[in-house]
C-alpha positions as CSV (number, residue, x, y, z in Angstrom):
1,X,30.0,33.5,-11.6
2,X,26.8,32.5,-12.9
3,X,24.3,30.8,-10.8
4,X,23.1,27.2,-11.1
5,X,19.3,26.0,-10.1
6,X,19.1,22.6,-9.4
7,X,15.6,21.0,-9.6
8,X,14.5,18.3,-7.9
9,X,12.3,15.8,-9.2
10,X,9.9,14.6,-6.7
11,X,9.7,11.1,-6.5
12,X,6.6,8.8,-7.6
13,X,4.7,7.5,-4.9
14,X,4.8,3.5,-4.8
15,X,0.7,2.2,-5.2
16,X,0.0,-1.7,-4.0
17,X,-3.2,-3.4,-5.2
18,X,-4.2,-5.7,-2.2
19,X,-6.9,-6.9,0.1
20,X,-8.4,-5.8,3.5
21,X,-7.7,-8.0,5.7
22,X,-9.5,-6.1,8.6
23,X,-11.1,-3.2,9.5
24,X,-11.6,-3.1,13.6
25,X,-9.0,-0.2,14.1
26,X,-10.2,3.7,13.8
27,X,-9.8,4.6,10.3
28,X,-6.8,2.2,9.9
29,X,-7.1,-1.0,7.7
30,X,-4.7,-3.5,7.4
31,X,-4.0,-4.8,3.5
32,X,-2.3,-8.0,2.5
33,X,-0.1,-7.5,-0.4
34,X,0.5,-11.1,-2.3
35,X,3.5,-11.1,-5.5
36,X,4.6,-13.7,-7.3
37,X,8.5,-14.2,-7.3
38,X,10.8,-16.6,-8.7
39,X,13.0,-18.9,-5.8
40,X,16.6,-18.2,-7.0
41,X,17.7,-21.7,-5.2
42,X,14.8,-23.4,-6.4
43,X,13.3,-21.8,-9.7
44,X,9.8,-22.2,-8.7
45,X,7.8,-19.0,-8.3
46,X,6.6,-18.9,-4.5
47,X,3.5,-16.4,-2.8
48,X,4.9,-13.2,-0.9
49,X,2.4,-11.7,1.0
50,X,3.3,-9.0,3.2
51,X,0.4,-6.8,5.1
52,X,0.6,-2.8,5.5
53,X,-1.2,-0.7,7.7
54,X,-3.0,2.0,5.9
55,X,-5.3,5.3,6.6
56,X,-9.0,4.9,5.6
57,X,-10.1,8.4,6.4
58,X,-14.0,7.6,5.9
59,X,-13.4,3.9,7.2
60,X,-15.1,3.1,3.8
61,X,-13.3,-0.1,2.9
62,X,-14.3,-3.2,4.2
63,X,-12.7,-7.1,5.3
64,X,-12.5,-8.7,1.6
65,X,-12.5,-5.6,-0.7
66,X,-9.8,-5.1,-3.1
67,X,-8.0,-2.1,-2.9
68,X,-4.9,0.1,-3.7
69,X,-3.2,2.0,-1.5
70,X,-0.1,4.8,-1.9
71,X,2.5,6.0,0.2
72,X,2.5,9.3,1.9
73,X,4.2,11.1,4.9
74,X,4.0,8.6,8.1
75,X,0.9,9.2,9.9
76,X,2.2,7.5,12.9
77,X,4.5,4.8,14.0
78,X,3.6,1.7,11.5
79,X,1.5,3.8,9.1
80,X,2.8,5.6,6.2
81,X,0.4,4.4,3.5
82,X,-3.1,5.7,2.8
83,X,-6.2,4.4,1.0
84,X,-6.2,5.8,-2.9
85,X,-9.9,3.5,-4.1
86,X,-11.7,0.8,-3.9
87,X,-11.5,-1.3,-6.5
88,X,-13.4,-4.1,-5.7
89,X,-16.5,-4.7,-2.8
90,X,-16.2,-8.0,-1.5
91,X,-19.3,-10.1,-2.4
């Protein structure tokens, strides 16, 4: 019998462009995610916005930056996303 290996591809981590809206928690900040999507009753394309908690290690980021954000492991009970950049300061 010959053996088999069976490789597993890890899976790419999900990234969300989005902005901060708030900053008062301990190297948590809280980033509303906004998409576009088409109303299947309707056809008109209607806002989403959801918000995620997410891990700001240096609590660099700031209320009204841009930023993008990428899943990792959970880091506790409603945070399991962390800061990747800032790509926008807000003015």
């Amino acid at each position: 019998m010959e053996e088999q290996t069976v490789q597993t591809k890890k899976p790419v981590a999900r990234a969300f462009v989005g902005i901060v809206t708030s900053n008062k928690m301990d190297k948590t900040i809280v980033v509303s995610v906004s998409e576009k999507k088409m109303d299947r009753l309707y056809k008109k394309y209607v806002t989403r916005t959801k918000k995620y908690m997410a891990h700001d290690e240096n609590s660099e980021a700031h209320v009204g930056d841009t930023v993008r954000i990428m899943e990792c492991r959970p880091l506790s009970k409603n945070k399991c996303w962390r800061l990747a950049d800032i790509i926008e300061r807000a003015k």
